[in-house]
Structure formats: C-alpha cells, structure tokens
N, C-alpha and C positions, 0 to 999 in steps of 0.2 A: 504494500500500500504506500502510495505518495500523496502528502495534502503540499499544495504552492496556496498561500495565500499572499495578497498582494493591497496594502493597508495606506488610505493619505489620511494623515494625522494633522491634528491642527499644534503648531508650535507650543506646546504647553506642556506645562508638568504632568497634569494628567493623563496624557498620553503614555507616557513611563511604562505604568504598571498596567497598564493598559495592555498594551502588546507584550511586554512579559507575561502575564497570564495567559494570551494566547496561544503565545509559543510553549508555556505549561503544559498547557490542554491537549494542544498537538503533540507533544513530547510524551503526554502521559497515555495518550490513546496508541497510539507504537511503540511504548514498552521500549521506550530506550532507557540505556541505565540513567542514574539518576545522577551521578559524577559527571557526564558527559551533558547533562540537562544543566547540570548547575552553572556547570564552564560556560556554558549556554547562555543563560541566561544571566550571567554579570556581564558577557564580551556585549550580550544585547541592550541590557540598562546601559553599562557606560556608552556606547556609540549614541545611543536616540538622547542620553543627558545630553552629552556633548553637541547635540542639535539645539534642543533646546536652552543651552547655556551659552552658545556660541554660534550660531547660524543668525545673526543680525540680518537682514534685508528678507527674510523668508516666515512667511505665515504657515507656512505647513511643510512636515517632510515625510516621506515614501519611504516602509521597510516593505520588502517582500523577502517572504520565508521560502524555502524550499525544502519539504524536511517527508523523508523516508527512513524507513527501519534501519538503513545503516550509513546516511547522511545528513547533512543538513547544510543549506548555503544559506546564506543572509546577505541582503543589501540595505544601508539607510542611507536613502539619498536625500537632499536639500538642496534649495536654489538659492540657498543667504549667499555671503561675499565672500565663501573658501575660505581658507587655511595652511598656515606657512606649512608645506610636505618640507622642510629643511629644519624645522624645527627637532627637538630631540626626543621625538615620540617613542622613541626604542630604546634610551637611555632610561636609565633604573630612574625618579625622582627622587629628590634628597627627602632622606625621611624624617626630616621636620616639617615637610611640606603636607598641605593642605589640599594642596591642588597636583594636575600634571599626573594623573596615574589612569585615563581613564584611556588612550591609545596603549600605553603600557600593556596594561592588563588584556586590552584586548589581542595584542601579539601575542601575550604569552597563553592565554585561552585557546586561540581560536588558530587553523589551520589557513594556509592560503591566504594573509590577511591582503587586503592588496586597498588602497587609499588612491584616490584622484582627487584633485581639486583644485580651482583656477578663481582668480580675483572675478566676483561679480556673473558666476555664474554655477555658482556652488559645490559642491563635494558630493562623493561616495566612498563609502565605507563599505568592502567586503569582507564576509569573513565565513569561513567553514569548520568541520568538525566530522571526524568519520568516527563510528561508534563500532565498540570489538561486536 
C-alpha cells in the first residue's frame, strides 16, 4: 500500500501539528516502526517550523508526503524570499544556542536531504527515510 498526500497550509503555527498528525496517521496505518516514525516526524516539525519562522513574503507553504510500507519522501515547499544554502546548516550548532538546529536535525534524521532555494522565489526542502 502507498498513500501521497499533497497539503497547502496556511503560514501559521497551527499548521505544525497539523501535518504531523497526518503523517502519524499514515505512518501508523502501514505499521512502520515507530523509531523510523519519530525521525519522521521531528525532520517534518523542524522543516514546516522553519516555514513558518522564516519564509517572510509567503502566506502559505506545500508539504507533500509520499509514504509506503518501506519508504517515505517529503517535500515542504514555500514561495517566501529563500534562504542563504551557504549558511552552516550541516554544522553541529553551538550548544548554548537556542536556535540553528532545525536543518541540522533534519540531515541527520532524514535520508537524501536535498534543499533548493533562491532570493524571492522561495525554497524546498526534501527529505526521505527507508524503513528495515
């Protein structure tokens, strides 16, 4: 069994836990493990926070799932004003910090992460996960 769901969200916090739970729900009806659910579902809070903390010029942003018994792909796209790719998303954050862990985390969660984004015409954030 494969569900693709395909979600436009309106830029706000509620959104969040919104599509988290969806992605639950799909995760829990194909019986993937729950280690693999969880990675899941932080690599997916931090991308759609990081829309809604940081996608300035965009009312709404697009995840779409794509989730089967032994994968899952993710997209969260926005059309705010991008984000510096040169910045040090792959560097550990100093751990006094507050901020700066939510691309982190999603590298080290998630498989295949691949990032796009260009001034004033917004970013995507991919990320995958293949389950035993």
């Amino acid at each position: 069994m494969r569900m693709s769901v395909r979600l436009n969200l309106p830029r706000e916090v509620d959104s969040v836990p919104a599509v988290r739970r969806l992605l639950r729900c799909a995760l829990s009806i194909l019986k993937v493990d729950r280690q693999a659910g969880a990675d899941l579902e932080i690599a997916l809070t931090e991308a759609c926070a990081n829309v809604v903390k940081h996608a300035s010029g965009a009312d709404k942003f697009e995840v779409r799932l794509d989730v089967g018994h032994d994968h899952c792909a993710i997209d969260v796209v926005d059309e705010g004003n991008g984000f510096d790719l040169g910045a040090d998303a792959a560097a550990s954050p100093p751990a006094h910090s507050e901020r700066g862990r939510g691309l982190f985390l999603i590298k080290a969660l998630g498989e295949n992460v691949r990032m796009q984004s260009s001034p004033r015409t917004g970013s995507l954030i991919h990320f995958e996960k293949s389950f035993a």
